[in-house]
DRENRO-727669 format. One record per atom (N, C-alpha, C): residue number from 1; residue in one letter; atom name; y, z, x. Coordinates in steps of 0.001 Angstrom, whole numbers. Last residue first. Example, Ala and Ser with C-alpha at 12.3 -4.5 7.8 and 13.67 -1.06 7.14 Angstrom:
BEGIN
gulo / lumdo / kolvex / py / pz / px
2 / S / N / -2250 / 7080 / 12850 .
2 / S / CA / -1060 / 7140 / 13670 .
2 / S / C / 30 / 7870 / 12900 .
1 / A / N / -5690 / 7800 / 13190 .
1 / A / CA / -4500 / 7800 / 12300 .
1 / A / C / -3300 / 7800 / 13200 .
This chain:
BEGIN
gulo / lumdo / kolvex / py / pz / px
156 / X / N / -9491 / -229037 / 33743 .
156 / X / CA / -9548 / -229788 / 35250 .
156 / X / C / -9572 / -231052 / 34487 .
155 / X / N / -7087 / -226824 / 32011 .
155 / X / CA / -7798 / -227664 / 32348 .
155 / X / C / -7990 / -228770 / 33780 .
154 / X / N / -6496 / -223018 / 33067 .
154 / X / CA / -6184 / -224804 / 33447 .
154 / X / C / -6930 / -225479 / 33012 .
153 / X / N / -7257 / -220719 / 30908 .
153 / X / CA / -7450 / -221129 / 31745 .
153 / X / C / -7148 / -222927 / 32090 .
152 / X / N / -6979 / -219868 / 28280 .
152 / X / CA / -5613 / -219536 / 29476 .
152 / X / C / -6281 / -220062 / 31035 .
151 / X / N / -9097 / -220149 / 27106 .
151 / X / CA / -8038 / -221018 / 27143 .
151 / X / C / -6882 / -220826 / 27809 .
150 / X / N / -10755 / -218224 / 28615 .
150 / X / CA / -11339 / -219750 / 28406 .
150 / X / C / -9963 / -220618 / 28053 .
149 / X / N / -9937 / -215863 / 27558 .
149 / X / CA / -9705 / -216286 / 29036 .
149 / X / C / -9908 / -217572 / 29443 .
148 / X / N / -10558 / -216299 / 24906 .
148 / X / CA / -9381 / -216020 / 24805 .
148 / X / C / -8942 / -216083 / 26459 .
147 / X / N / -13582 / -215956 / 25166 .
147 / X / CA / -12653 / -217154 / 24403 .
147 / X / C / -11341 / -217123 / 24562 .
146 / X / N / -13871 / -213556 / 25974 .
146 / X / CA / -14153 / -214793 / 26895 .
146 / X / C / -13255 / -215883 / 26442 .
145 / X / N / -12779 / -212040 / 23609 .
145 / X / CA / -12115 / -211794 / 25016 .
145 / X / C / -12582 / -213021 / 25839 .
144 / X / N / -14711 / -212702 / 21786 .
144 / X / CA / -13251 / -212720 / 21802 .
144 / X / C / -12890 / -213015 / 23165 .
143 / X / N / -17483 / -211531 / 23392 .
143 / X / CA / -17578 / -213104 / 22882 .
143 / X / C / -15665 / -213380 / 22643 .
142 / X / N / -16425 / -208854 / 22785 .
142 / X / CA / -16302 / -209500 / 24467 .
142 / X / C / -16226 / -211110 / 24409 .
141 / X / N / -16227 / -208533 / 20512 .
141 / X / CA / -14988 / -207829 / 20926 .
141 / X / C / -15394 / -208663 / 22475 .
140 / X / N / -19305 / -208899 / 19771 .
140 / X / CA / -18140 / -209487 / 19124 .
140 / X / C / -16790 / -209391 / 20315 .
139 / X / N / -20188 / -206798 / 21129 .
139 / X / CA / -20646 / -208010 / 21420 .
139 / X / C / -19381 / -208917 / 21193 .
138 / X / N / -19271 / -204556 / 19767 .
138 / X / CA / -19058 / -204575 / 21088 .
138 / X / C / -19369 / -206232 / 21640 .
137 / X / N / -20144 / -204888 / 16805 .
137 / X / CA / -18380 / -205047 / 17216 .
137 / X / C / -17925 / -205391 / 18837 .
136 / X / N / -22526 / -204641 / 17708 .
136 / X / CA / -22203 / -206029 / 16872 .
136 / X / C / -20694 / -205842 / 17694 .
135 / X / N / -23086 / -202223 / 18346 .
135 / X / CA / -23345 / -203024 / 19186 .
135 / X / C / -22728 / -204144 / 18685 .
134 / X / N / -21935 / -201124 / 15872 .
134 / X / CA / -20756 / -200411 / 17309 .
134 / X / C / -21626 / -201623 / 18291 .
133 / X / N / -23847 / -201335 / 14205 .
133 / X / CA / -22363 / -201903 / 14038 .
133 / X / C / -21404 / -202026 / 15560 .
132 / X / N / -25846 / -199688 / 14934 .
132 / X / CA / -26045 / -201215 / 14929 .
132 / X / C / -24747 / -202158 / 14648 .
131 / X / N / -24402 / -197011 / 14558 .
131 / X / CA / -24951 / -197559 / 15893 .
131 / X / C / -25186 / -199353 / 15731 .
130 / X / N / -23926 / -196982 / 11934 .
130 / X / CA / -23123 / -196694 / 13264 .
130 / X / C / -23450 / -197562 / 14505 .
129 / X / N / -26447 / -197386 / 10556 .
129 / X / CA / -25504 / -198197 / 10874 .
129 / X / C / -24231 / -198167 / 11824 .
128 / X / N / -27203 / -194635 / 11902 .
128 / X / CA / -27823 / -195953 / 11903 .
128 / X / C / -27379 / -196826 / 12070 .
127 / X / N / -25696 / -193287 / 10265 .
127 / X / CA / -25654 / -193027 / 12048 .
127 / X / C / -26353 / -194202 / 12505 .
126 / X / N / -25780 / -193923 / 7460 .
126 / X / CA / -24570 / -194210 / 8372 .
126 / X / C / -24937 / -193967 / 9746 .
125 / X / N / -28408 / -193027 / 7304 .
125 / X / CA / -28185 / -194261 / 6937 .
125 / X / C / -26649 / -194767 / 7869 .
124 / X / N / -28504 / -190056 / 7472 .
124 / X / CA / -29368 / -191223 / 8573 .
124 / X / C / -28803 / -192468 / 8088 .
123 / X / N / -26687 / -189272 / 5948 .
123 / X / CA / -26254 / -189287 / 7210 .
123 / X / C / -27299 / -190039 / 7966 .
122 / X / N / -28019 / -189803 / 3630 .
122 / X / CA / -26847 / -190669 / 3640 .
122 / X / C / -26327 / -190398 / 5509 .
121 / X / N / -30029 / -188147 / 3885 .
121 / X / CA / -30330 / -189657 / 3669 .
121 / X / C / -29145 / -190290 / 4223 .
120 / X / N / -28829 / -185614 / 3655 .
120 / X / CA / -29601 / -185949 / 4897 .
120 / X / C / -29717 / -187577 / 4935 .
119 / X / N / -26311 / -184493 / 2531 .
119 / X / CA / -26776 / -185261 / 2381 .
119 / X / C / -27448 / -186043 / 3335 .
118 / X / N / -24093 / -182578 / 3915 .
118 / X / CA / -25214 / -182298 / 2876 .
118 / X / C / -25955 / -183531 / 2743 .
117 / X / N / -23471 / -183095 / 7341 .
117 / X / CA / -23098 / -183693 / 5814 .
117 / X / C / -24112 / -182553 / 5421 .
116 / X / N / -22247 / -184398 / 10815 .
116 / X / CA / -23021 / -182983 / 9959 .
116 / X / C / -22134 / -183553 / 8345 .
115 / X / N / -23159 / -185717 / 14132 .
115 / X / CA / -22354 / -185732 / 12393 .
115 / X / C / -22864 / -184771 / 11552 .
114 / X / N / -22326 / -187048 / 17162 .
114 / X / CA / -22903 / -185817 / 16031 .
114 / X / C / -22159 / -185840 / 15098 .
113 / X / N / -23251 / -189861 / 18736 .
113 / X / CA / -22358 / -189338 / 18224 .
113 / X / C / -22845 / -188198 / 17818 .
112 / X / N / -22681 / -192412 / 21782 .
112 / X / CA / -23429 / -191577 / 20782 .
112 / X / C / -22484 / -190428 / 19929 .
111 / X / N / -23701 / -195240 / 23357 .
111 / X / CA / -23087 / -194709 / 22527 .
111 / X / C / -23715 / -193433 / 21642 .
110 / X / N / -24365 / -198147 / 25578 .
110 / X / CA / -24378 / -196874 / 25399 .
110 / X / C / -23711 / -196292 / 24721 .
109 / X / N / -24618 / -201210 / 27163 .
109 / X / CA / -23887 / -200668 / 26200 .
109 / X / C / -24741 / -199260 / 25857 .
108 / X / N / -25813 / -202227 / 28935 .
108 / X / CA / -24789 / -202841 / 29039 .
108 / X / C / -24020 / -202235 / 27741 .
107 / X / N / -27915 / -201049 / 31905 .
107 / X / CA / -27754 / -200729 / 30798 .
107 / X / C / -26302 / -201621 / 30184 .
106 / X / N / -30657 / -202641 / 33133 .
106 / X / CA / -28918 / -202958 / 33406 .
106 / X / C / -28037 / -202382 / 32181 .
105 / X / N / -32831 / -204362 / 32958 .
105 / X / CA / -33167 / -202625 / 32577 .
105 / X / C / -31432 / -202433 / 33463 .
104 / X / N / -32924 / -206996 / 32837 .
104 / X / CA / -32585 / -206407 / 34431 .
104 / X / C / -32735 / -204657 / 34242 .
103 / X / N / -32733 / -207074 / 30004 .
103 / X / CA / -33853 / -207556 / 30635 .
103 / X / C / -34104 / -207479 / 32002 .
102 / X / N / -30540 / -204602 / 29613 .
102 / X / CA / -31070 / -205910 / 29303 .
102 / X / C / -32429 / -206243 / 30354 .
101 / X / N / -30476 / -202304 / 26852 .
101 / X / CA / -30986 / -202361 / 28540 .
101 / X / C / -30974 / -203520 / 28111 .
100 / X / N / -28642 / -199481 / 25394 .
100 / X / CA / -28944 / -200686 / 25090 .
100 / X / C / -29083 / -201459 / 26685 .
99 / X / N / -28938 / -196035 / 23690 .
99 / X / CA / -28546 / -196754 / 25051 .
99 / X / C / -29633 / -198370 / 24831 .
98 / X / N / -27741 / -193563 / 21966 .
98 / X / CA / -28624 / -195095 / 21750 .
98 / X / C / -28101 / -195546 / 23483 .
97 / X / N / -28299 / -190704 / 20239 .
97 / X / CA / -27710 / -191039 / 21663 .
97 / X / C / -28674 / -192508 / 21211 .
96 / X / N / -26910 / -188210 / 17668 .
96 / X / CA / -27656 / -189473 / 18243 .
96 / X / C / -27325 / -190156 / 19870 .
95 / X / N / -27347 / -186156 / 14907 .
95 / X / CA / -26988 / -185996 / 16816 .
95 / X / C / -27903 / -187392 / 17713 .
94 / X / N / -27395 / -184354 / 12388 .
94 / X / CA / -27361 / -185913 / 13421 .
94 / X / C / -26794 / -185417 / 13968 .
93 / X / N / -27337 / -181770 / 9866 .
93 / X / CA / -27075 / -182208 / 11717 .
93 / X / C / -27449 / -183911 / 11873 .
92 / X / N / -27035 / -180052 / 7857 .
92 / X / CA / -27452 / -181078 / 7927 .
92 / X / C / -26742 / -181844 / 9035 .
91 / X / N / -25691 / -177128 / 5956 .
91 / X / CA / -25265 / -178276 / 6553 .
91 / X / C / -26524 / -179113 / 7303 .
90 / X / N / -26168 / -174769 / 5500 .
90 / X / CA / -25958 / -175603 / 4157 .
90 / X / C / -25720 / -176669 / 4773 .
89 / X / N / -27229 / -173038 / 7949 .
89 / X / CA / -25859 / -172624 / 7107 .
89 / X / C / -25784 / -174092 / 5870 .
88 / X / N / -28801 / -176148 / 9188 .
88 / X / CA / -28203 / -174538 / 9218 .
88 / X / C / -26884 / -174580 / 8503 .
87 / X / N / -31166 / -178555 / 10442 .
87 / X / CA / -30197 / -177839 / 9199 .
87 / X / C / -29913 / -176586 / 9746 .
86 / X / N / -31255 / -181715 / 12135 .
86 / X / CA / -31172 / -180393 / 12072 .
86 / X / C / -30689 / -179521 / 11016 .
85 / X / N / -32430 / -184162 / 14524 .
85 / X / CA / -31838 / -183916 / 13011 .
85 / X / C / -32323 / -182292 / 13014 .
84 / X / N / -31750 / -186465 / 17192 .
84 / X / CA / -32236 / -185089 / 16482 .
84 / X / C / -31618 / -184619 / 15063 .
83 / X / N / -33190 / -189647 / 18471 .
83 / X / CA / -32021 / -188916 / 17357 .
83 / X / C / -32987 / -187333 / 17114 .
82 / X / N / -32206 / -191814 / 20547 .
82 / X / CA / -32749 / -190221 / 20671 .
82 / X / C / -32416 / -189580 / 19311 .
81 / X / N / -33187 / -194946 / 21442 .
81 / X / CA / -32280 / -194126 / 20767 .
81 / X / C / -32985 / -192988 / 20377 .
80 / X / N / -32895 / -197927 / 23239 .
80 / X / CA / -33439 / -196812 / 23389 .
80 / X / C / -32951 / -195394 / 22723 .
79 / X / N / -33554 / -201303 / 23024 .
79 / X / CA / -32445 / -200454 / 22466 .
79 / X / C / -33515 / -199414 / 22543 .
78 / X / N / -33251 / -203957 / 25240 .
78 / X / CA / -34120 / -203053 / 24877 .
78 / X / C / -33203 / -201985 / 23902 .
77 / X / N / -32699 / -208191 / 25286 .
77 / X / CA / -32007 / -206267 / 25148 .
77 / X / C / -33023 / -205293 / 24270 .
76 / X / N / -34064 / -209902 / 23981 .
76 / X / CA / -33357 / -210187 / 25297 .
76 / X / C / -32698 / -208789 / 25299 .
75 / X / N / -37479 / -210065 / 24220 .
75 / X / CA / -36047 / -209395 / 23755 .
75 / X / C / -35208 / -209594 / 24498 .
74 / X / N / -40365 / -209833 / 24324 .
74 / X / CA / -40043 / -211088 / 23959 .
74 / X / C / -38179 / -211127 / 23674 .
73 / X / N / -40821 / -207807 / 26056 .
73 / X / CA / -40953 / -208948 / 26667 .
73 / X / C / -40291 / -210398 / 26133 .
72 / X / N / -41078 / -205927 / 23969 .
72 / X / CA / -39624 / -205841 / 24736 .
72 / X / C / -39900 / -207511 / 25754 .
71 / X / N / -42086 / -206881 / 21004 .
71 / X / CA / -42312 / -206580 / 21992 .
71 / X / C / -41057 / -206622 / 22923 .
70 / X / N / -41037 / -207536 / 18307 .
70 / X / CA / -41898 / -206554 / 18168 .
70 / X / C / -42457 / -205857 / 19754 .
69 / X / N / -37310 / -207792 / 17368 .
69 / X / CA / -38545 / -208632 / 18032 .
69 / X / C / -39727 / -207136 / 18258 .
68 / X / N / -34603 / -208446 / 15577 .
68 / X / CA / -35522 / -207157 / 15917 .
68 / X / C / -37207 / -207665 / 16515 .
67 / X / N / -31793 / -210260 / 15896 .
67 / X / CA / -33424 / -210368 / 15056 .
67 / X / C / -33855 / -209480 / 16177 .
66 / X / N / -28851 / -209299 / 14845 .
66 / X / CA / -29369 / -209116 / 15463 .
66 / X / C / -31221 / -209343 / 15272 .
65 / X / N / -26954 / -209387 / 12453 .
65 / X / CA / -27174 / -210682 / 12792 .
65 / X / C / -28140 / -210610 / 14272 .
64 / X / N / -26937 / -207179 / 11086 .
64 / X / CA / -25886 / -207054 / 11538 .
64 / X / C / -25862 / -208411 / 12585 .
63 / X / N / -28942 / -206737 / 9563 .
63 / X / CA / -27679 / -206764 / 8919 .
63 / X / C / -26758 / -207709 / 9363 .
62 / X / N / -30706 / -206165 / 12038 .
62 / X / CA / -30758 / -207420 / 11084 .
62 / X / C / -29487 / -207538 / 10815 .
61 / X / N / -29754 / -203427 / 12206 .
61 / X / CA / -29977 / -204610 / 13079 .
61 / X / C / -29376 / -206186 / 12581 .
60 / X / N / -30785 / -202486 / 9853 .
60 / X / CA / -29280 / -202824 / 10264 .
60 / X / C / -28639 / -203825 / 10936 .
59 / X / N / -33512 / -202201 / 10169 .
59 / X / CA / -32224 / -203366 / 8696 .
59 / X / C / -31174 / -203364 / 9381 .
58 / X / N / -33385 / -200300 / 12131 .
58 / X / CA / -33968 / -202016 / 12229 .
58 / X / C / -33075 / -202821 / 11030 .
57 / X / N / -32102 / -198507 / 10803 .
57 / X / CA / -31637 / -199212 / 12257 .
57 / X / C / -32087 / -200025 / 12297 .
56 / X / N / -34074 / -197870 / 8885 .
56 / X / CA / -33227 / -197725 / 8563 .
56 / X / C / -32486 / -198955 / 9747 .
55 / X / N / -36534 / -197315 / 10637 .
55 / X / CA / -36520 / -198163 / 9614 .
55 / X / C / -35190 / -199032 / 9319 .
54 / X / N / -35521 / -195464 / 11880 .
54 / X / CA / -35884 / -196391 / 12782 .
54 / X / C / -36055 / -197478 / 11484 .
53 / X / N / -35262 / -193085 / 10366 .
53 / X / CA / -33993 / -193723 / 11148 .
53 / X / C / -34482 / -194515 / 11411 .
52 / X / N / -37812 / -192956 / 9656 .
52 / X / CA / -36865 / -193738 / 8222 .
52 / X / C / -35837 / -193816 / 9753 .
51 / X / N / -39051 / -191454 / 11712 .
51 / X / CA / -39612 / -193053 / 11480 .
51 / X / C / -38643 / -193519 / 10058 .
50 / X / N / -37664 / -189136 / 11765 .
50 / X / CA / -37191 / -190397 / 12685 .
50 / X / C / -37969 / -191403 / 12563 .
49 / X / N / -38645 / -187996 / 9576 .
49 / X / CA / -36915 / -188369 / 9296 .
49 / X / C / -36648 / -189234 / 10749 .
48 / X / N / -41114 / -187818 / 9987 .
48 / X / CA / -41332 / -188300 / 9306 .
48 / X / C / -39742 / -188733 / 9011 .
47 / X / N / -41254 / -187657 / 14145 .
47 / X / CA / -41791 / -186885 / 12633 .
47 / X / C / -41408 / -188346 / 11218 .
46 / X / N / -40254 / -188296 / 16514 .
46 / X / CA / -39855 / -186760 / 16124 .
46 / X / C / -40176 / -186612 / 14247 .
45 / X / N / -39011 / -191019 / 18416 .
45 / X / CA / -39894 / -189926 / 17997 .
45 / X / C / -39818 / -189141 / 17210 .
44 / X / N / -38990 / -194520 / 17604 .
44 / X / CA / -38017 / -193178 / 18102 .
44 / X / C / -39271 / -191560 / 17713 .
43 / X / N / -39649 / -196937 / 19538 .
43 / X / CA / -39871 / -195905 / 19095 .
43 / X / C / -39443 / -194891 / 18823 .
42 / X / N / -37295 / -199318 / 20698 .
42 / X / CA / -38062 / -198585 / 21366 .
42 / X / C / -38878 / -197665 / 19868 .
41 / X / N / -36782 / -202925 / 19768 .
41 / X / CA / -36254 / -201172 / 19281 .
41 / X / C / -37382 / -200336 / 19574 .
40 / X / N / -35233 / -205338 / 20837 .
40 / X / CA / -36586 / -204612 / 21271 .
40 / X / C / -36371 / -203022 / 20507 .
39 / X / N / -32954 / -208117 / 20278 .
39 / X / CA / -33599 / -206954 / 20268 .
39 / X / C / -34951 / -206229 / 20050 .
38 / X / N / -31706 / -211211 / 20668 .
38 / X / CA / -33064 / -210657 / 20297 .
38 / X / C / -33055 / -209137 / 20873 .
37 / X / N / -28873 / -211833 / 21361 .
37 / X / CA / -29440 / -212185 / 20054 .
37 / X / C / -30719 / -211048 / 19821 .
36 / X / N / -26608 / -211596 / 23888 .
36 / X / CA / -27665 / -210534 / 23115 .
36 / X / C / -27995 / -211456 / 21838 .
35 / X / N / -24349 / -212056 / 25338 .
35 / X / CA / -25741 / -213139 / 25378 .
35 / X / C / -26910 / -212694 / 24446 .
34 / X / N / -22657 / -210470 / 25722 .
34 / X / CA / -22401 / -211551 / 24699 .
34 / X / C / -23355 / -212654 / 24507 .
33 / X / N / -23661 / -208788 / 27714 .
33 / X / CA / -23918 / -208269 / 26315 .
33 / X / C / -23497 / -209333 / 25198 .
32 / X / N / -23797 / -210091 / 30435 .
32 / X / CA / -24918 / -210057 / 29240 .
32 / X / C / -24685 / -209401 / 28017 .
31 / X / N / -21576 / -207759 / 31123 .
31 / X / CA / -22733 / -208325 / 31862 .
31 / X / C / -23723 / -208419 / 30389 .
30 / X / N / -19884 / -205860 / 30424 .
30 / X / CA / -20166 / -206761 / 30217 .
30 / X / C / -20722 / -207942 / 30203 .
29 / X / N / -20623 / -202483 / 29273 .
29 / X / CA / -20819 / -203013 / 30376 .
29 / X / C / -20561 / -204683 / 29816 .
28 / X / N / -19441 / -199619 / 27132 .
28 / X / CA / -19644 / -200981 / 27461 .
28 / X / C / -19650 / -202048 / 29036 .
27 / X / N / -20082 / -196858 / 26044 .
27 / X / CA / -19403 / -197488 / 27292 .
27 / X / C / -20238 / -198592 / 27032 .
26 / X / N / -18284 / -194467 / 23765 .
26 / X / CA / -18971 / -195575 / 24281 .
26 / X / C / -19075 / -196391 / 25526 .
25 / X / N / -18130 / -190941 / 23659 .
25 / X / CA / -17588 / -192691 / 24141 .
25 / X / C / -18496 / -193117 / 24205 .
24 / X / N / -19372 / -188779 / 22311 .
24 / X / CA / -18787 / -189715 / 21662 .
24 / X / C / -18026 / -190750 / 22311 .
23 / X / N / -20938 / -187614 / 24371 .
23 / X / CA / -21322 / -188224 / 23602 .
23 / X / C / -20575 / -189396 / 22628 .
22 / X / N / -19085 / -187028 / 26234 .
22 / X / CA / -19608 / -187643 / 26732 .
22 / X / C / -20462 / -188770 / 25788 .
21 / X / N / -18375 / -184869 / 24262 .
21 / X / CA / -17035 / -185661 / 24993 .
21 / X / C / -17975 / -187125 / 25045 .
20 / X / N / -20713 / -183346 / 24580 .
20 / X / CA / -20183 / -184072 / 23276 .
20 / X / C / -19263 / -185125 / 23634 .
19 / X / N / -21211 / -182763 / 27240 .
19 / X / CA / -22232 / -183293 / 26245 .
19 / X / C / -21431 / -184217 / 25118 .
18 / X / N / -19023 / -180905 / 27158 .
18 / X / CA / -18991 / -181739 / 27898 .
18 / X / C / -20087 / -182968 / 27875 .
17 / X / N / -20025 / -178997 / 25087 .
17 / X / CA / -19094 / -179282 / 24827 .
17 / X / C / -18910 / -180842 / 25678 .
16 / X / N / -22540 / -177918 / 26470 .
16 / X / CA / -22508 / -179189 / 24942 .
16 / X / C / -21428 / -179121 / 24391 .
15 / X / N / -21229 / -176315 / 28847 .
15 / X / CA / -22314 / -177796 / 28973 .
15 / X / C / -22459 / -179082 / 27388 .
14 / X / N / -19874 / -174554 / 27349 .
14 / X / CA / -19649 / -175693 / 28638 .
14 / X / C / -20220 / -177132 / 28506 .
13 / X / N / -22097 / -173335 / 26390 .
13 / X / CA / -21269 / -173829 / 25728 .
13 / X / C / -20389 / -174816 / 26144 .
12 / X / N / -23736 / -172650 / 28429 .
12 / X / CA / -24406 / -173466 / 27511 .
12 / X / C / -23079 / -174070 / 26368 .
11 / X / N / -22076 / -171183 / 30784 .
11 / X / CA / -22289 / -171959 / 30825 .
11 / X / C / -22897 / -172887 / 29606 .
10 / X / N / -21179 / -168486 / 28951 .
10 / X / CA / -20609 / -169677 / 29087 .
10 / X / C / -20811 / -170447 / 29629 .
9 / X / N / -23535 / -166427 / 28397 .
9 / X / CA / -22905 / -167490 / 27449 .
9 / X / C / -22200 / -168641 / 27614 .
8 / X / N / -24664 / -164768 / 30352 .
8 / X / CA / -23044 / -164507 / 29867 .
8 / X / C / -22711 / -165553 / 28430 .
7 / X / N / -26703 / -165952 / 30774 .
7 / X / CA / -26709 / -164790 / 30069 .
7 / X / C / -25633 / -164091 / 29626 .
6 / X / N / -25909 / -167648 / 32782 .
6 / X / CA / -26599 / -168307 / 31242 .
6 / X / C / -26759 / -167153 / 30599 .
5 / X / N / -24602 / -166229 / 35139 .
5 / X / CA / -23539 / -167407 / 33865 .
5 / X / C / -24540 / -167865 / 32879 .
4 / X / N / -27011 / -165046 / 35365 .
4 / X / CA / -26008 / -164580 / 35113 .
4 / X / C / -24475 / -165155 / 34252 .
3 / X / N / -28466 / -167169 / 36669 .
3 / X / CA / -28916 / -166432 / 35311 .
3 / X / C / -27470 / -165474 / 35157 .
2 / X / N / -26886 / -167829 / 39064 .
2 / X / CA / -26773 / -168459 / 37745 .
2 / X / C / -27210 / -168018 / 37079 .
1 / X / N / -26760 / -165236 / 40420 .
1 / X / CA / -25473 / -165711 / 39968 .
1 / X / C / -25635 / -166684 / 38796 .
């Protein structure tokens, strides 16, 4: 019965459709993520276009007021990111997954996306910054929200 739905076709289409959905939310945990300064950036694998993403993501990092530390011991959040890159038909694939651990390995933020361009550079550069932005904004957006429960709260 199941080789049968993978030889029919519709389970694989199913599946990276429900992949994608999945891919493009973000989920934010709030535990610790407004405590994040020091980042750990795992390795990313896969050749000579995922050591420039990783390049690339580390500046960002930075950019983005995050200091990029060389060991996970010394980090207060691990960042773990999958990127596949791909061509067909004239087009030029990203396909990224980042997941962000704190020091409890407590994932507190997760995000991913697929993007297709002509321009391979320019799509590692934005998925990159994608990602190192979407942690900033997420940090940002909770550091708000505390501040904003902090004064609706009584003074003692």
């Amino acid at each position: 019965m199941t080789s049968r739905l993978f030889r029919s076709g519709i389970v694989l289409p199913i599946l990276a459709a429900l992949f994608l959905v999945i891919a493009a939310t973000a989920l934010v945990q709030e535990k610790d993520l407004d405590s994040i300064r020091t980042i750990y950036l795992t390795p990313i694998e896969g050749g000579t276009n995922s050591a420039r993403f990783q390049a690339v993501l580390k500046s960002e990092l930075v950019h983005n007021g995050f200091a990029v530390v060389p060991k996970a011991e010394k980090a207060d959040a691990v960042l773990t990111v999958e990127v596949t890159l791909s061509s067909g038909a004239g087009k030029n694939n990203v396909e990224t997954s980042a997941m962000l651990e704190n020091a409890a390995h407590s994932m507190i933020w997760s995000g991913g996306r697929t993007k297709s361009g002509d321009d391979l550079d320019k799509l590692v550069n934005a998925e990159a910054r994608n990602i190192a932005s979407a942690i900033r904004l997420a940090k940002d957006d909770l550091i708000t929200k505390n501040q904003e429960k902090d004064k609706k709260k009584p003074h003692q």
